[in-house]
PDB file of N, CA, C and O in Angstrom:
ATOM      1  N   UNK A   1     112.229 197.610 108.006  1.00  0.00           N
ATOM      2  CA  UNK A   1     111.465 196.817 108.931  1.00  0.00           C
ATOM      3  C   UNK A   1     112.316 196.594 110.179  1.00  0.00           C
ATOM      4  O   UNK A   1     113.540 196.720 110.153  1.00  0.00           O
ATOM      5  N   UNK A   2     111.706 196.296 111.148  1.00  0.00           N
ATOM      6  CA  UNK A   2     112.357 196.386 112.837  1.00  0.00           C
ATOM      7  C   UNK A   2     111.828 195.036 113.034  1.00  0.00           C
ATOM      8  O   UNK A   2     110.762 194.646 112.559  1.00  0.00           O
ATOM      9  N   UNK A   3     112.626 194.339 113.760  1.00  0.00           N
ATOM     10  CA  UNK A   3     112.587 192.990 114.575  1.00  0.00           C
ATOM     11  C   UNK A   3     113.454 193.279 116.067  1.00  0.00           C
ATOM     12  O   UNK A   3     114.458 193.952 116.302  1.00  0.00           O
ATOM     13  N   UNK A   4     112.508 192.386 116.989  1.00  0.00           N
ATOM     14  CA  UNK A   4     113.528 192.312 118.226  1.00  0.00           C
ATOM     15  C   UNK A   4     113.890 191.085 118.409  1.00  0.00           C
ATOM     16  O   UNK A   4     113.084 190.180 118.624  1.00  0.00           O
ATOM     17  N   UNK A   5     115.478 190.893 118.324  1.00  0.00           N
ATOM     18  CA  UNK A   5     116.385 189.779 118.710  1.00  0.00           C
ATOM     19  C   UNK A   5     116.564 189.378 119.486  1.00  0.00           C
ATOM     20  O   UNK A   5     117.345 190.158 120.032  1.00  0.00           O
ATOM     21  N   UNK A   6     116.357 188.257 120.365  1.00  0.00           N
ATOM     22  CA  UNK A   6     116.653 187.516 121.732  1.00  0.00           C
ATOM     23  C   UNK A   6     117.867 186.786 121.395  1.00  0.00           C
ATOM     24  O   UNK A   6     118.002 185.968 120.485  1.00  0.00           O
ATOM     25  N   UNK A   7     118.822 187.222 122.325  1.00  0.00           N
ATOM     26  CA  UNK A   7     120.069 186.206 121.763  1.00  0.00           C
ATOM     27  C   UNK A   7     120.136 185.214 122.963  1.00  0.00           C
ATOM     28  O   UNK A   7     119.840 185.752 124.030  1.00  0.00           O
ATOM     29  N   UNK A   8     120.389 184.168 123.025  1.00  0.00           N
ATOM     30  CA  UNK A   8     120.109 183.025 124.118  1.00  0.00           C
ATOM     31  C   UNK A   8     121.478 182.131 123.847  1.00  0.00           C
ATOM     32  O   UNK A   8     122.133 181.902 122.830  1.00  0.00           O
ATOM     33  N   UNK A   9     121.648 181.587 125.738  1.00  0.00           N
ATOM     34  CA  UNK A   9     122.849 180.736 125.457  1.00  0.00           C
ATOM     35  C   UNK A   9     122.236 179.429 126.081  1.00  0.00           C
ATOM     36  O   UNK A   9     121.499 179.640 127.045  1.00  0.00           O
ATOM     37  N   UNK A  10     122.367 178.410 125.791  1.00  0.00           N
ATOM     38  CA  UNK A  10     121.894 176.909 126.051  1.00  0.00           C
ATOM     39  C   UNK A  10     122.991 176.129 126.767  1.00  0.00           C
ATOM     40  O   UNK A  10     124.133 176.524 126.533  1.00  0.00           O
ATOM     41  N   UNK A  11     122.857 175.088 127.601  1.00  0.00           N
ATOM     42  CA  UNK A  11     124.213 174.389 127.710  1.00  0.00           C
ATOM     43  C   UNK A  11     123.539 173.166 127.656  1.00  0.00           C
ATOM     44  O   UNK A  11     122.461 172.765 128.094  1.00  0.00           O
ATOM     45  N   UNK A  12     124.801 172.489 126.757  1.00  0.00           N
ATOM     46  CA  UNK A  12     124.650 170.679 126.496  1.00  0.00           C
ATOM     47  C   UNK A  12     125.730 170.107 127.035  1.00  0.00           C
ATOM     48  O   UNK A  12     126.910 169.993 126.702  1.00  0.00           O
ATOM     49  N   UNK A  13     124.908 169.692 128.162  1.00  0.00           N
ATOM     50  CA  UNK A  13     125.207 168.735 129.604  1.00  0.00           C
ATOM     51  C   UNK A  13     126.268 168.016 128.581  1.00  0.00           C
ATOM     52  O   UNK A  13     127.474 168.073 128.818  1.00  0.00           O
ATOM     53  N   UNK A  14     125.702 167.271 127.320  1.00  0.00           N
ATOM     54  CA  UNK A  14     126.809 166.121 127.090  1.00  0.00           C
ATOM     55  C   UNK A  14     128.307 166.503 126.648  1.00  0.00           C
ATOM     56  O   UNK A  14     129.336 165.839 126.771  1.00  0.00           O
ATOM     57  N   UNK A  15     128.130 167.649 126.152  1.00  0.00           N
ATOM     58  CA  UNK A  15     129.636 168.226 125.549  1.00  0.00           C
ATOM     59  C   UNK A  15     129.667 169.296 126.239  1.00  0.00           C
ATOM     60  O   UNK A  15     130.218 170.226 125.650  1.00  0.00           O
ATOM     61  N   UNK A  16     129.270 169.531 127.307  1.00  0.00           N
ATOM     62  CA  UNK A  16     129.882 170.827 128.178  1.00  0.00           C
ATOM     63  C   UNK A  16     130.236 172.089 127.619  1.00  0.00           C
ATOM     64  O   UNK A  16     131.226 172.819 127.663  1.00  0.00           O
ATOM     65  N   UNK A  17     129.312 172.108 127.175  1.00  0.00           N
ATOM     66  CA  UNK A  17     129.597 173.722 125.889  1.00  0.00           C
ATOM     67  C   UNK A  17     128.286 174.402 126.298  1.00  0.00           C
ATOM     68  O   UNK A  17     127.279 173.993 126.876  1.00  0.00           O
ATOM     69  N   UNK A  18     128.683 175.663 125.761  1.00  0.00           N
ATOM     70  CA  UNK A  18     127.308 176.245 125.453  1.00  0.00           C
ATOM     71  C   UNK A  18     127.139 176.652 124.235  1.00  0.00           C
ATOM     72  O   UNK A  18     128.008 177.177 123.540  1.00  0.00           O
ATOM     73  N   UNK A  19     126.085 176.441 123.944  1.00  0.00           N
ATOM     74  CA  UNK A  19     125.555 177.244 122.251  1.00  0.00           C
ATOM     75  C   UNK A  19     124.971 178.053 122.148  1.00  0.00           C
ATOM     76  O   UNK A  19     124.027 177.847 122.910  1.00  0.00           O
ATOM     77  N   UNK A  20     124.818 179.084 121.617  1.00  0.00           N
ATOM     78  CA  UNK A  20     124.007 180.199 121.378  1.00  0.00           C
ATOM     79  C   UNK A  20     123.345 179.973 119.960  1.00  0.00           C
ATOM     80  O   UNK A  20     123.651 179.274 118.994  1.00  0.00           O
ATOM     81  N   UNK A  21     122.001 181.114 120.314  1.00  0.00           N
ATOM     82  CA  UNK A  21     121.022 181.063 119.180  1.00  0.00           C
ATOM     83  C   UNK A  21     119.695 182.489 119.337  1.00  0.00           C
ATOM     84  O   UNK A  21     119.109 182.858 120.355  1.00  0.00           O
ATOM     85  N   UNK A  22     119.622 182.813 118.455  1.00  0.00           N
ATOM     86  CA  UNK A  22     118.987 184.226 118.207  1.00  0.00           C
ATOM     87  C   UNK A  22     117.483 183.758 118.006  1.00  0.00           C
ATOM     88  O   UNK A  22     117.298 182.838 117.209  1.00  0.00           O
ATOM     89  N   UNK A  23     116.718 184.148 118.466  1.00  0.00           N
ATOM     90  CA  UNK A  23     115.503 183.663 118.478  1.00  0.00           C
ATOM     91  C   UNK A  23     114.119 185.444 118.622  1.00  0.00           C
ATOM     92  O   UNK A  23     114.307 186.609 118.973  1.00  0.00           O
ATOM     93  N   UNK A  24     113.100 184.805 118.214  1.00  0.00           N
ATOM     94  CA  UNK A  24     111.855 186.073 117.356  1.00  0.00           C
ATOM     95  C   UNK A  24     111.592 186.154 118.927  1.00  0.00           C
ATOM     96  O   UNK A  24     111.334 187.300 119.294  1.00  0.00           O
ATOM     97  N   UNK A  25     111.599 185.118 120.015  1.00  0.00           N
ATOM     98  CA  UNK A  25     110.986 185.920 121.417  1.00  0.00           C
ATOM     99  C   UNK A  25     111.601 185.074 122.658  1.00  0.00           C
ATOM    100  O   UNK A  25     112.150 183.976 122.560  1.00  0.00           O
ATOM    101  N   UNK A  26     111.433 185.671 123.611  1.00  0.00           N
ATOM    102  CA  UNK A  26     112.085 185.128 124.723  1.00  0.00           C
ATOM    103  C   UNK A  26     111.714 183.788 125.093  1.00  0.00           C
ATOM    104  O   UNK A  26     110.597 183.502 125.524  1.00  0.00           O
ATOM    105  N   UNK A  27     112.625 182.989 124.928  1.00  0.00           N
ATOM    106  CA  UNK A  27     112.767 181.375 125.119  1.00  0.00           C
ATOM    107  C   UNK A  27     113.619 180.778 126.262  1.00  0.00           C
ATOM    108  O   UNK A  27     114.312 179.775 126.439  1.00  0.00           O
ATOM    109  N   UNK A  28     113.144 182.136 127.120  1.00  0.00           N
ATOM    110  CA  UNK A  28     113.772 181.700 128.842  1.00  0.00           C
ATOM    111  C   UNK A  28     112.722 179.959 129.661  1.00  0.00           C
ATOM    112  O   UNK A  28     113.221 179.080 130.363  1.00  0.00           O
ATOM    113  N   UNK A  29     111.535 180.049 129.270  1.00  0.00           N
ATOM    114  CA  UNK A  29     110.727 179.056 129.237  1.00  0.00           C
ATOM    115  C   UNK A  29     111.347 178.241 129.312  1.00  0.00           C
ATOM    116  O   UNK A  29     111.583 177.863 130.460  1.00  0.00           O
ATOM    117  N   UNK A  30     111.839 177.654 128.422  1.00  0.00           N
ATOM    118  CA  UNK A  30     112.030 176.721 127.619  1.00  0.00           C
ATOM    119  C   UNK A  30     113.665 176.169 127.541  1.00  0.00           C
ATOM    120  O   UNK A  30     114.244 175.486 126.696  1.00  0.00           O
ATOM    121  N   UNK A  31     114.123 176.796 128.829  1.00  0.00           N
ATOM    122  CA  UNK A  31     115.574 176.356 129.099  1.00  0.00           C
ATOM    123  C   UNK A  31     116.691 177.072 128.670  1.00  0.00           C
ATOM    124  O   UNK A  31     117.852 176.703 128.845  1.00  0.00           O
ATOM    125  N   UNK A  32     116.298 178.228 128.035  1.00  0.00           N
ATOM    126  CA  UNK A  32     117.371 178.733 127.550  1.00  0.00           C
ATOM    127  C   UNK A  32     117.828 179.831 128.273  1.00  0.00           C
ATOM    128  O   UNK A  32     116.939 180.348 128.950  1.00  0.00           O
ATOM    129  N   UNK A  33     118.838 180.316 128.345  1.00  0.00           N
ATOM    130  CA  UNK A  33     119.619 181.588 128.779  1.00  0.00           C
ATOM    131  C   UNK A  33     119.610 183.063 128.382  1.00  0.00           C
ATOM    132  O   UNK A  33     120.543 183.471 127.690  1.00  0.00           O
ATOM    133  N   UNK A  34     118.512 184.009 128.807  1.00  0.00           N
ATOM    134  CA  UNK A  34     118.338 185.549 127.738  1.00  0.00           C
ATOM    135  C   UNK A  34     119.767 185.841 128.397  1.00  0.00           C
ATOM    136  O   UNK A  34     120.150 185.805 129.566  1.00  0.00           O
ATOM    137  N   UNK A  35     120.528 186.202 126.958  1.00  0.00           N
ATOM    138  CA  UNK A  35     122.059 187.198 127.452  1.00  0.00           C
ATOM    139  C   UNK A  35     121.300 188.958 126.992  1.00  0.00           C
ATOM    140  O   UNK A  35     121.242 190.091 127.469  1.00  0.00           O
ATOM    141  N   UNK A  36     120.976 188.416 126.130  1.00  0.00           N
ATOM    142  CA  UNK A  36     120.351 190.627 125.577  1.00  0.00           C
ATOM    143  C   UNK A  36     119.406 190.227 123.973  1.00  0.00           C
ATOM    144  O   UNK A  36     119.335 189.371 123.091  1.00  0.00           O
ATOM    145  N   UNK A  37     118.772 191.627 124.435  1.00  0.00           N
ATOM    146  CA  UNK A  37     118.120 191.844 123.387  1.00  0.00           C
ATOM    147  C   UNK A  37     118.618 192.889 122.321  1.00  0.00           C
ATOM    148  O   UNK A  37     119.334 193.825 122.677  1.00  0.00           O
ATOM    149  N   UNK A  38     118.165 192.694 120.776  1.00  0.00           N
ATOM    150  CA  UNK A  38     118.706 194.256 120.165  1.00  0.00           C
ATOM    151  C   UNK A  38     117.656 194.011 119.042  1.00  0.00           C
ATOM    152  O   UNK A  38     117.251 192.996 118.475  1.00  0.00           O
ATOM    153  N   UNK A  39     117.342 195.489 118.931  1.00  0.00           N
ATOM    154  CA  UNK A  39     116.484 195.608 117.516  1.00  0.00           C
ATOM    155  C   UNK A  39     117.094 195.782 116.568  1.00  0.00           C
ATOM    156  O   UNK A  39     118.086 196.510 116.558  1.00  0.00           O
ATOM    157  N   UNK A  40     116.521 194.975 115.239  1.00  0.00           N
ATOM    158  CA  UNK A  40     117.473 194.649 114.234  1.00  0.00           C
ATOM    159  C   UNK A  40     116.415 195.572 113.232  1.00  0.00           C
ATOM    160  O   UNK A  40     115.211 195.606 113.487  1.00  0.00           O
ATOM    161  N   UNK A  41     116.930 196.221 112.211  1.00  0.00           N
ATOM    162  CA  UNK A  41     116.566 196.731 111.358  1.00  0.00           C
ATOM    163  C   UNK A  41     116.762 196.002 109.945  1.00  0.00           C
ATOM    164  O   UNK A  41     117.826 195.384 109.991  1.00  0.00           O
ATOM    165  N   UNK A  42     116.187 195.860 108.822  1.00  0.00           N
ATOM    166  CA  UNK A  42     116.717 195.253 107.438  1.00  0.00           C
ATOM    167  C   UNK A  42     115.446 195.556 106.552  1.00  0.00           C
ATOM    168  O   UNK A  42     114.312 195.841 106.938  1.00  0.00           O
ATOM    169  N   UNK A  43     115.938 195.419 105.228  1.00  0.00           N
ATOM    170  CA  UNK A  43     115.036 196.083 104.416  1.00  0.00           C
ATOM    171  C   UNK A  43     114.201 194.537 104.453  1.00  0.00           C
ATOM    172  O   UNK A  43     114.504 193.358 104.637  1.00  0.00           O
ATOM    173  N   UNK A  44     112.754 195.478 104.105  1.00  0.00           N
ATOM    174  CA  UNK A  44     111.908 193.576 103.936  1.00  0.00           C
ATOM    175  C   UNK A  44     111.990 193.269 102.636  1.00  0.00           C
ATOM    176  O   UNK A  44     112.083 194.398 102.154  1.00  0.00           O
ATOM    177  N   UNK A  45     112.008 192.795 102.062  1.00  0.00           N
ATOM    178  CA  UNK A  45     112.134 191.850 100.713  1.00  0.00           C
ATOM    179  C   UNK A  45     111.207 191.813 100.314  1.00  0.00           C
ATOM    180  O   UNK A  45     110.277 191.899 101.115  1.00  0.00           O
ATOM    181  N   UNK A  46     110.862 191.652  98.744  1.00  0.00           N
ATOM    182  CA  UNK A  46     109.661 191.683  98.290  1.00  0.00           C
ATOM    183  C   UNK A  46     109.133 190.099  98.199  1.00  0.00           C
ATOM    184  O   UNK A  46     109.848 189.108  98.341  1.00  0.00           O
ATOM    185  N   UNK A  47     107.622 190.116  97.913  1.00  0.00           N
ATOM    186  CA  UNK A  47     107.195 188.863  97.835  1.00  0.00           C
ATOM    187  C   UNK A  47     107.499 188.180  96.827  1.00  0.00           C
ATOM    188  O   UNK A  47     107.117 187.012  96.905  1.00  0.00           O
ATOM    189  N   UNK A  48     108.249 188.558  95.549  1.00  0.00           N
ATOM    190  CA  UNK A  48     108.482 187.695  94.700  1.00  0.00           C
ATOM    191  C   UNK A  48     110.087 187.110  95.126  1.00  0.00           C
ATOM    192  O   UNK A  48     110.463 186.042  94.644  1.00  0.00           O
ATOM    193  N   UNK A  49     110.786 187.724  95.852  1.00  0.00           N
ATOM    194  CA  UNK A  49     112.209 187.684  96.344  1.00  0.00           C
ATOM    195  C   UNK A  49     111.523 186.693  97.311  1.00  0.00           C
ATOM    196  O   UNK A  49     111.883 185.546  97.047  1.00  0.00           O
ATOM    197  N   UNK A  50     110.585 186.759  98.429  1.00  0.00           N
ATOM    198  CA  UNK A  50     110.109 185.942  98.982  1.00  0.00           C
ATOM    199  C   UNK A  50     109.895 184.759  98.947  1.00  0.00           C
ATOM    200  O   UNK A  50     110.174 183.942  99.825  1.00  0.00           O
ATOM    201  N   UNK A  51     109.244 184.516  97.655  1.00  0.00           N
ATOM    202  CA  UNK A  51     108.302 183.301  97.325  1.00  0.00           C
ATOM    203  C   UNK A  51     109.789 182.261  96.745  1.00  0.00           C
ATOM    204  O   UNK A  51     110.225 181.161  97.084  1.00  0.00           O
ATOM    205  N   UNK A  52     110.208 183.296  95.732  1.00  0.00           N
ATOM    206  CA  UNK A  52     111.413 182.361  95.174  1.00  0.00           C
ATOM    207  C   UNK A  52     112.318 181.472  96.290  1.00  0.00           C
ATOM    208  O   UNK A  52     112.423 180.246  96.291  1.00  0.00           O
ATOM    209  N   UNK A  53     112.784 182.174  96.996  1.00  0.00           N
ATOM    210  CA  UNK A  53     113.489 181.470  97.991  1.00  0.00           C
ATOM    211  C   UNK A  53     112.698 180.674  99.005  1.00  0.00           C
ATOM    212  O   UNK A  53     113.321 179.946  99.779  1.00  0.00           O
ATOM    213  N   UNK A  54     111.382 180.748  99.069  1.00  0.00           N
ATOM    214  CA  UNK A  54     110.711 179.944  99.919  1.00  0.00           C
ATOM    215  C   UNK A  54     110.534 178.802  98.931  1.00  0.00           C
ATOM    216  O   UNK A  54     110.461 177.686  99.443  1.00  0.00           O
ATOM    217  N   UNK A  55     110.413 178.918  96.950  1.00  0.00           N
ATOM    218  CA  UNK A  55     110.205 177.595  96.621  1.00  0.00           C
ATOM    219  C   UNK A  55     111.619 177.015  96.333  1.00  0.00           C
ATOM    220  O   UNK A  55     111.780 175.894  95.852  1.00  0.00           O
ATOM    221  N   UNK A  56     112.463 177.718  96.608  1.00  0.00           N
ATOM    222  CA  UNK A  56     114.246 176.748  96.114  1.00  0.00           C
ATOM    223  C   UNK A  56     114.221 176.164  97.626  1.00  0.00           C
ATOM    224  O   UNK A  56     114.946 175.209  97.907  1.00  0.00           O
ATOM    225  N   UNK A  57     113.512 176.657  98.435  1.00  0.00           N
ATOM    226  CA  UNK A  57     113.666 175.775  99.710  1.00  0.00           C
ATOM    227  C   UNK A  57     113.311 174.221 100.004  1.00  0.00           C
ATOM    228  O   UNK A  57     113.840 173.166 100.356  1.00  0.00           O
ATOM    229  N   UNK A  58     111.564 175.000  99.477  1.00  0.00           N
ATOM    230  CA  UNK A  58     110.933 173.451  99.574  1.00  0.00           C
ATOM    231  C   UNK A  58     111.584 172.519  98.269  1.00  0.00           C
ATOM    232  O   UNK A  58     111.704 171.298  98.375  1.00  0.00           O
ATOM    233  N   UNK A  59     112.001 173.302  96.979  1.00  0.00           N
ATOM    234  CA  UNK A  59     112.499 172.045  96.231  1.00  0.00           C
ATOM    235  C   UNK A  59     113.533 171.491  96.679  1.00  0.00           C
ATOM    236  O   UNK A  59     113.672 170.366  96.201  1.00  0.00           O
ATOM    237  N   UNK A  60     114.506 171.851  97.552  1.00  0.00           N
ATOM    238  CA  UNK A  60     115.490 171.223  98.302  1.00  0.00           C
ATOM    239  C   UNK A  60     115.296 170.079  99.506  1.00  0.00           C
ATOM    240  O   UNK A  60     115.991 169.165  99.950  1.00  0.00           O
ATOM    241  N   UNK A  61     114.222 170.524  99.736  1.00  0.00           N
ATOM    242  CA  UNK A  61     113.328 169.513 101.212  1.00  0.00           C
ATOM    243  C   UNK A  61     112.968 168.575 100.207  1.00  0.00           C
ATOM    244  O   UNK A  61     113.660 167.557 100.214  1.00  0.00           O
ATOM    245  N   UNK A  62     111.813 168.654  99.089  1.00  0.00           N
ATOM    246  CA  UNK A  62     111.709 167.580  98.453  1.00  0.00           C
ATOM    247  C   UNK A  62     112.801 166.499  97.787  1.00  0.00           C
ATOM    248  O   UNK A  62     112.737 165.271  97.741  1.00  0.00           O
ATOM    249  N   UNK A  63     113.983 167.554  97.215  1.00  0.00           N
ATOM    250  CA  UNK A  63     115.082 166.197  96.609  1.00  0.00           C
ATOM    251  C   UNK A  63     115.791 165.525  97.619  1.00  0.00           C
ATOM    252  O   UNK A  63     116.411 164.473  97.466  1.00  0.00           O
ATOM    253  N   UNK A  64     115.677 166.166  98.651  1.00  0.00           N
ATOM    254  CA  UNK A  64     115.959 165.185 100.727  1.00  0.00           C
ATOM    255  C   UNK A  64     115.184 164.411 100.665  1.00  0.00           C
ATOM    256  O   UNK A  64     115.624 163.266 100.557  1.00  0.00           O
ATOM    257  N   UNK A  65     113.887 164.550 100.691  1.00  0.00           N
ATOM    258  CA  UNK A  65     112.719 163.385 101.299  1.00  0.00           C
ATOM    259  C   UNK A  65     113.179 162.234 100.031  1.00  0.00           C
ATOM    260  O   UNK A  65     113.547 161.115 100.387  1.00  0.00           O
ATOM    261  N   UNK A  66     113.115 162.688  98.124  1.00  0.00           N
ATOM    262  CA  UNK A  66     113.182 161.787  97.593  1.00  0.00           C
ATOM    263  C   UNK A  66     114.441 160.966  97.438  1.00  0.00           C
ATOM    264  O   UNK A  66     114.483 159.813  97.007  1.00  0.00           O
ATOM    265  N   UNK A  67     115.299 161.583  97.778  1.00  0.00           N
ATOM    266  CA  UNK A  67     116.765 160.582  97.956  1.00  0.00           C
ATOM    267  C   UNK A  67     116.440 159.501  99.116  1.00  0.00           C
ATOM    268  O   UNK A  67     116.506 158.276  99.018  1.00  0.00           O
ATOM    269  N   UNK A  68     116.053 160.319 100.300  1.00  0.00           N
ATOM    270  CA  UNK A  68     115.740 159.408 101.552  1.00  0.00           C
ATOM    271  C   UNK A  68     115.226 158.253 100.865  1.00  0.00           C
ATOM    272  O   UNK A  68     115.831 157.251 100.484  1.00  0.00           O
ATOM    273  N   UNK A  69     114.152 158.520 100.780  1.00  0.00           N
ATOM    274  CA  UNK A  69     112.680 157.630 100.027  1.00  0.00           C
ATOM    275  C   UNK A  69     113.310 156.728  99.507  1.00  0.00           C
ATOM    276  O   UNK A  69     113.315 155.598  99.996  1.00  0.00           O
ATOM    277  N   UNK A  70     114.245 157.171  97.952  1.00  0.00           N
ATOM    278  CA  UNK A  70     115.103 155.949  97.264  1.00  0.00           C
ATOM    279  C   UNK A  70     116.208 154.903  98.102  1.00  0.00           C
ATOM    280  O   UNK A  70     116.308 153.683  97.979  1.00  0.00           O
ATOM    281  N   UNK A  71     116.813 155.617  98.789  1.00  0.00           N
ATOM    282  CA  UNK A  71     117.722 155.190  99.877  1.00  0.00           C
ATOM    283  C   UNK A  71     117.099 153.934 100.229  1.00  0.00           C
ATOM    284  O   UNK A  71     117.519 152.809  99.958  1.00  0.00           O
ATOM    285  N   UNK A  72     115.669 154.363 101.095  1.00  0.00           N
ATOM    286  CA  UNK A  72     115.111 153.101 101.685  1.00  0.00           C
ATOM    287  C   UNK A  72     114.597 152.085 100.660  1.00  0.00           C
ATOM    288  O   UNK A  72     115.040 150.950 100.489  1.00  0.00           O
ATOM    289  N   UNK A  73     113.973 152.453 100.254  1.00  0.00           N
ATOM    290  CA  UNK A  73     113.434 151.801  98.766  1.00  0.00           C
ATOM    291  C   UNK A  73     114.260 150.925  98.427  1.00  0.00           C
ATOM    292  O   UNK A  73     113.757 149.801  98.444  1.00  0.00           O
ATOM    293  N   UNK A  74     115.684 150.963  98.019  1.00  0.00           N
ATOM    294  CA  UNK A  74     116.723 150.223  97.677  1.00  0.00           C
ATOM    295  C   UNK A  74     117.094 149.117  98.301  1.00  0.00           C
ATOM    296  O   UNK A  74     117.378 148.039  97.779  1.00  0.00           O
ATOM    297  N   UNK A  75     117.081 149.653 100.456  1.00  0.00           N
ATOM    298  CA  UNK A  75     117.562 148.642 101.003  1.00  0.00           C
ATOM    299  C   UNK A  75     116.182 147.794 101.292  1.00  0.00           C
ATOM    300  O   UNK A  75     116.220 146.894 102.131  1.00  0.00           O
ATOM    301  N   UNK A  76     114.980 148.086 100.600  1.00  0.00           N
ATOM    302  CA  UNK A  76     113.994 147.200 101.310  1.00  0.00           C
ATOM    303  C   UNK A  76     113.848 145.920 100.049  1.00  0.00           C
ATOM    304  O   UNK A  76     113.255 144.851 100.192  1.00  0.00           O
ATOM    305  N   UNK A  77     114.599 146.413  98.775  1.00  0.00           N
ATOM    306  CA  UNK A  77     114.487 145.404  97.663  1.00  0.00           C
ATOM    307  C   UNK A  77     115.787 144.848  97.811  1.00  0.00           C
ATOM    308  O   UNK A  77     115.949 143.754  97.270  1.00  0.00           O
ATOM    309  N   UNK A  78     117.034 145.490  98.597  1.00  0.00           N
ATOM    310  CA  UNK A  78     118.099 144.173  98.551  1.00  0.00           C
ATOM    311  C   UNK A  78     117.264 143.089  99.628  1.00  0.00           C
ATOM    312  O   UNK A  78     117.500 141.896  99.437  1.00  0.00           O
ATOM    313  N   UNK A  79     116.220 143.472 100.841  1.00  0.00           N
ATOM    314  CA  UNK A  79     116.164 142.477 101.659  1.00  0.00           C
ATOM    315  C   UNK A  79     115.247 141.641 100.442  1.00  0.00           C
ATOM    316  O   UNK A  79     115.705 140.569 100.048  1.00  0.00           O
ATOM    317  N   UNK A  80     114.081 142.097  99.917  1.00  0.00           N
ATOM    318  CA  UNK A  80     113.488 141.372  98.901  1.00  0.00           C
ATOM    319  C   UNK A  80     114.063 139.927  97.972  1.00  0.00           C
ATOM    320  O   UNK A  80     113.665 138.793  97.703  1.00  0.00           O
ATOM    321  N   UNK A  81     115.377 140.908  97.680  1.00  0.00           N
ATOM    322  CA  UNK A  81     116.147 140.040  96.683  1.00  0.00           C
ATOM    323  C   UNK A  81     116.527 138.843  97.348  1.00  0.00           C
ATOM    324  O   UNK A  81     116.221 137.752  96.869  1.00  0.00           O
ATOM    325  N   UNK A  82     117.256 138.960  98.555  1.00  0.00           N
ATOM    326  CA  UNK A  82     118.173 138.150  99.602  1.00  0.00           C
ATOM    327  C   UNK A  82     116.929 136.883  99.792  1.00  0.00           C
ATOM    328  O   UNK A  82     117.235 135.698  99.667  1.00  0.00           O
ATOM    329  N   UNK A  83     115.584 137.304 100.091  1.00  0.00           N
ATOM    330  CA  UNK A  83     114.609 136.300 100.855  1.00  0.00           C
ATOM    331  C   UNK A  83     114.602 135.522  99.137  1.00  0.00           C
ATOM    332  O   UNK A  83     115.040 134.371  99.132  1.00  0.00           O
ATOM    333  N   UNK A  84     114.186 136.034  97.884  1.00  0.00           N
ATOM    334  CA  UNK A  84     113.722 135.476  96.591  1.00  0.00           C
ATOM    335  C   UNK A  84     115.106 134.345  96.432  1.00  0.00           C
ATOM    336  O   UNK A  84     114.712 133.230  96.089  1.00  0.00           O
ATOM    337  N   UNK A  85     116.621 134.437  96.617  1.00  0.00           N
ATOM    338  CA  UNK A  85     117.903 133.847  96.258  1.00  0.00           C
ATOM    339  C   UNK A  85     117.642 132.671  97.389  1.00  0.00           C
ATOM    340  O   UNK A  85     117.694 131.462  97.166  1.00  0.00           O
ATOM    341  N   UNK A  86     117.461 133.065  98.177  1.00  0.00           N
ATOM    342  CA  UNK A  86     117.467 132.136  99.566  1.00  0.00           C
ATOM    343  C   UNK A  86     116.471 130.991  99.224  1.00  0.00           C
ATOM    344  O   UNK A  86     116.854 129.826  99.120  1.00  0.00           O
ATOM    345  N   UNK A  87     114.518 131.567  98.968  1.00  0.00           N
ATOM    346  CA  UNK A  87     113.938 130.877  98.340  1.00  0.00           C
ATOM    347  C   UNK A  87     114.134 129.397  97.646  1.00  0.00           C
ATOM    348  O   UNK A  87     113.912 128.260  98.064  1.00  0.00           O
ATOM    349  N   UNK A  88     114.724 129.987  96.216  1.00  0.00           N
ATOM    350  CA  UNK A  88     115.641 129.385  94.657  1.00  0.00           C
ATOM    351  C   UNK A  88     116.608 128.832  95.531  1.00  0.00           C
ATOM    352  O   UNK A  88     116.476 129.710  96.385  1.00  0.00           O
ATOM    353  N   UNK A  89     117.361 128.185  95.949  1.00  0.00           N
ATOM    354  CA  UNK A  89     118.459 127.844  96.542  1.00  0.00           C
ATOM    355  C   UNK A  89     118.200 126.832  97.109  1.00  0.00           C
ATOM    356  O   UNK A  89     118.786 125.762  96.946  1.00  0.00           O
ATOM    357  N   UNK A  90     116.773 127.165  98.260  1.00  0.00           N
ATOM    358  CA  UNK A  90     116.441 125.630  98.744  1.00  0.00           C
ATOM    359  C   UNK A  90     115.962 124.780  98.315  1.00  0.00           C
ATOM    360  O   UNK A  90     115.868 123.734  98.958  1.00  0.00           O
TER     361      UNK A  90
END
């Protein structure tokens, strides 16, 4: 299979650098810098090679969202706890 590569350089005003990043189409639009293009060749992968790694993906996005989730969860029952002690106290 053939793809064409846009390789692009960006600059961030705040750290005075530039970054680069390879992108599916020209993202001169959009602020970025075309340095060159190259066609990339690679074998395509099958859909079961596909699918697998598309679902170890999303199960990875999901144990993110549910840690997040617990994370907050946690600090919204210490505030819970804090108002219930405060309550009892007076």
């Amino acid at each position: 299979m053939k793809v064409k590569a846009y390789i692009h350089a960006q600059y961030n005003e705040y750290e005075k650098t530039f970054t680069y990043s390879v992108h599916y189409c020209d993202m001169q639009e959009y602020g970025y810098t075309l340095l060159e293009t190259r066609d990339l060749e690679f074998d395509q992968p099958t859909f079961e090679v596909l699918a697998n790694k598309t679902i170890k993906a999303l199960r990875d996005k999901q144990s993110r969202i549910l840690a997040t989730a617990q994370s907050e969860s946690a600090r919204v029952e210490q505030v819970i706890d804090t108002l219930l002690y405060i309550e009892h106290k007076a």
